[in-house]
C-alpha positions, 0 to 999 in steps of 0.5 A: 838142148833139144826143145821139148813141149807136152801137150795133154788135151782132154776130148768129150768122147770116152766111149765110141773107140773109132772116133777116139781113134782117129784123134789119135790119128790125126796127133800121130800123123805130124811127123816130129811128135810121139803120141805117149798115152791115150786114156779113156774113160767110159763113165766120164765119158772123157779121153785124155791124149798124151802127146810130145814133140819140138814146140811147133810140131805138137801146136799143129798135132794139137790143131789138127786133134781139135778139128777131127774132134770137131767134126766127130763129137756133138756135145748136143748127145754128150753125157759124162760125169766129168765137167765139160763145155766143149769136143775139144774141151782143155788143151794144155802145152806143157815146157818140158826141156829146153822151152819157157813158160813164154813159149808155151803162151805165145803156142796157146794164142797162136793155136787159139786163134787158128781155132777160133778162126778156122773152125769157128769154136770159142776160144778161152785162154787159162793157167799162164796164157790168161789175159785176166786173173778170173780167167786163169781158173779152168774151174772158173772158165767152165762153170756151168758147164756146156748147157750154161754155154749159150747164156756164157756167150752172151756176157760181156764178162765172158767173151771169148779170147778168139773165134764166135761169141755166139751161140750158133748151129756150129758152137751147138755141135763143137762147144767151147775150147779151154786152150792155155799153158802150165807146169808140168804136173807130176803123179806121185805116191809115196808107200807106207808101212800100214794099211790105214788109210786114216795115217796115210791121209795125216800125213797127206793133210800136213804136207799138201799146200792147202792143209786142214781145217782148224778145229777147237777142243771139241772137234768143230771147225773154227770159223773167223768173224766172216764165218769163214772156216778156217784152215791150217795151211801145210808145209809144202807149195804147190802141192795137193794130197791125199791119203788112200789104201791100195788093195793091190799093194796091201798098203796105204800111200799119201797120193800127191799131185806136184803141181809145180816141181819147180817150187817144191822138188821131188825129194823135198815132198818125199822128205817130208813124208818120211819126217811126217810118217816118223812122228806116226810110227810109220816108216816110208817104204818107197815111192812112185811115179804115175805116168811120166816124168820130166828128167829135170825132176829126176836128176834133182833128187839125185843130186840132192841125196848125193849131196846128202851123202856128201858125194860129188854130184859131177857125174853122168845122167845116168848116176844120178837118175839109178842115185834117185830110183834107190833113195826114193824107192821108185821101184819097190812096187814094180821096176822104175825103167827111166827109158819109159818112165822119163819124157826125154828118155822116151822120146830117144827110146826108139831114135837111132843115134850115133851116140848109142852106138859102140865105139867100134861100130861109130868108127866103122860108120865114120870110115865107111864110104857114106859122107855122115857122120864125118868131121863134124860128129868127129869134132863133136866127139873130140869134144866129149872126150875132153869134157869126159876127162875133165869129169875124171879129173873132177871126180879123182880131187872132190874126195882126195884128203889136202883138197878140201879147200878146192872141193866147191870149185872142183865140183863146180868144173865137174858139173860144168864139164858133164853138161858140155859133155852131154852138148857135144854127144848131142852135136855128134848127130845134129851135124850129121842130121844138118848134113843130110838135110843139105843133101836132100835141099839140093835133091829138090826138083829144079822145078820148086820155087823153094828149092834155093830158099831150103838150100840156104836154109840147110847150109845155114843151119849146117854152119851153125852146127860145128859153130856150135861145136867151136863155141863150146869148144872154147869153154872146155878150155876153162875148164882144162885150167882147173883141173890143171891148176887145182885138179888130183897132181896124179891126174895132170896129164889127162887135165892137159888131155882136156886142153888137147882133145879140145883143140882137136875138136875146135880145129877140125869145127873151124874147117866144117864152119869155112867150108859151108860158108861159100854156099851162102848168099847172105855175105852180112852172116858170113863175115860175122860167122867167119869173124867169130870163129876166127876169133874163138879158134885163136883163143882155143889155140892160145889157151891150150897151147899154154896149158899144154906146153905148162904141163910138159914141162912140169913132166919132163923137169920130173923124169 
């Protein structure tokens, strides 16, 4: 899985278009990093970058924005309605795909500390990269804002994380940088059929984690012996709400910020609107998604109302994000187009992959005269063909009337095989991306120091690839034996095909992993990596051997 980190900076500058073009200059120049969304706001005064990209690539967009926003915004002139302590003033790493939380930490200290040692701007981490629970608040942090900046400084309690704990002539320009790692947050309005925004808020006040104040016969809010108000707490975590009237739309909606969606799931929170809205009267008409999305929140709620509909849920990507889109009503106020609204889907919108193409015309590719792709992305097809039949055979037993006993496995291998699917339709191009790279190594001048260290480096990595491929090639053989022994009886030979396929792509991924291996000086990696194939490639053809051979003669005792 492709790693994948956001990062959603905030800069003290709204107004002045040049400078709040050359921060997104600076985050566009890092090749490996798509710049998504850039906001303004003129009264806050306050832009917000929206930028993605693999972990190392958006840490050094990430720098490379904050000492352009260094050297363009004085916050000595700044004025905006919007709380602030710095130029730079929040900068978030988000994990979207493929990266843990851990990682998006170690991101905010290694960035915090090149901050704060080469621009000279205090440093405060917060959210999971905190180093004490008063610091995990950005509201804490940045109490009092800029102009309380000098006296903060000066406090034991608040000494920064990295860089000066001094008020000088350049943290007067520059400010205070709040660097730290969250969840992702998700925008999300859920549509009712009314225009009062007074129902909306109901429902928002039900829902939303921190709920309602508790009130007595007479209306007045109850206080505890503290004289604490206190509250009524809602249904769901991780969740905030409110209720508004959208004029544009002629309809209220209960306007929710996910705040973790990993604790309380898309569909959960939209199920919940339609249970409250019902005890009102109301009725939810749809719902939507503001700004973007991480498909892992998308492919769970189609997961969810297929299960709901008691359906399989062994299917493509692209089944369960349409499955999603019409049970939540994405697109009932405008089209929900998941090439622009999904983060992953986004960033291979515009990506030319071997994948996307027809089968003809990979075929021609492969035939042409150019080196890649060649029998590395051939593997890897083989490979997704196999998981693909291994979907099929799934997908013809869940419903079948005698199965019921096998549905959870058979489902479990269906699931199982779209996700090795996906791997291999990824490794199709990651072999021949590896390969290109092994070729522009050896085109570096003879001159470069480093010239034998990026030739090992890409031969590596060129190893790894079909090793890869090897790996997972194994694992479908698992799954070939489910579908053999407990799959549709009318669908054995294409189970068999799974065992075939797969052994098709295993052998050819053995002899990319055998013909790199010369290339490498480290003999320690090339006796494990020789070894370990040898071993998977024997197991792969003792497996579909016997699953294969089992199959033929069951059909040809029945001819």
């Amino acid at each position: 899985m492709e790693k994948i980190v956001e990062c959603v900076p905030n800069f003290s500058e709204g107004r002045n278009q040049e400078v709040i073009n050359k921060i997104a200059d600076a985050i566009r120049s890092v090749e490996g990093v798509v710049l998504l969304d850039v906001d303004p706001g003129q009264a806050t005064n306050r832009t917000v970058y929206t930028f993605v990209g693999e972990p190392e690539a958006v840490k050094e967009a990430a720098f490379r924005a904050i000492k352009t926003a260094a050297e363009l915004i004085d916050m000595r002139q700044h004025q905006g309605e919007h709380p602030r302590m710095g130029a730079a003033d929040v900068v978030p790493f988000v994990p979207v795909s493929g990266v843990t939380m851990e990682e998006c930490v170690r991101l905010a200290e290694e960035l915090g500390k090149r901050v704060g040692e080469e621009l000279g701007i205090p440093v405060y981490l917060y959210e999971y990269a905190a180093r004490s629970e008063e610091r995990r608040s950005l509201a804490n942090i940045r109490e009092g804002e800029y102009e309380a900046l000098p006296r903060k400084l000066q406090d034991p309690r608040w000494r920064p994380d990295f860089g000066p704990a001094e008020f000088n002539e350049r943290v007067a320009k520059t400010g205070a940088t709040v660097i730290g790692a969250r969840e992702f947050l998700i925008a999300y309005n859920v549509n009712l059929n009314t225009r009062d925004k007074k129902l909306a808020h109901e429902i928002a006040l039900n829902i939303r984690e921190k709920g309602r104040y508790k009130r007595d016969a007479n209306g007045k809010i109850v206080r505890d012996e503290n004289g604490n108000k206190v509250r009524i707490p809602g249904k769901l975590k991780a969740v905030r709400a409110i209720g508004w009237y959208i004029d544009e739309y002629g309809q209220a909606q209960v306007s929710i910020n996910l705040v973790n969606y990993k604790i309380t799931p898309l569909h959960q929170v939209f199920e919940a609107c339609v249970e409250e809205a019902r005890k009102l009267g109301l009725r939810v008409t749809g719902s939507e998604i503001v700004g973007l999305v991480p498909k892992e929140a998308i492919l769970q709620a189609g997961q969810y109302f297929l299960k709901k509909q008691g359906r399989s849920t062994a299917v493509p990507e692209e089944e369960l994000v349409h499955m999603a889109d019409l049970s939540l009503g994405l697109s009932q106020l405008s089209p929900f187009k998941p090439e622009e609204k999904i983060i992953e889907l986004r960033l291979e919108r515009d990506r030319k992959r071997l994948w996307k193409m027809s089968v003809r015309d990979f075929v021609n590719e492969l035939s042409s005269q150019s080196p890649a792709p060649g029998g590395g992305s051939a593997a890897a097809l083989s490979g997704a063909l196999s998981a693909a039949l291994a979907a099929m055979v799934s997908n013809l037993t869940f419903l079948k009337k005698g199965f019921e006993d096998v549905r959870e496995e058979i489902e479990k291998m269906g699931v199982e095989a779209q996700g090795l699917k996906d791997q291999f339709l990824s490794l199709m191009d990651r072999d021949t991306e590896a390969f290109n790279r092994v070729m522009a190594a050896f085109k570096t001048s003879k001159k470069d120091p480093e010239r034998e260290q990026k030739i090992q480096e890409a031969v590596r990595e060129a190893t790894m690839v079909p090793l890869e491929t090897l790996r997972a090639s194994e694992k479908l053989l698992d799954l070939a034996s489910v579908a053999v022994e407990k799959g549709n009886p009318n669908s054995i030979s294409d189970s068999a095909g799974v065992a075939v396929m797969a052994l098709a792509a295993g052998e050819e991924a053995y002899l990319n992993v055998l013909i790199n291996l010369p290339s490498l000086e480290d003999e320690e990696f090339k006796e494990r990596v020789q070894e370990e194939a040898r071993q998977l490639l024997k197991k792969l053809k003792e497996k579909a051997g016997e699953l294969v051979e089992k199959v033929r003669e069951k059909l040809e005792g029945e001819v």
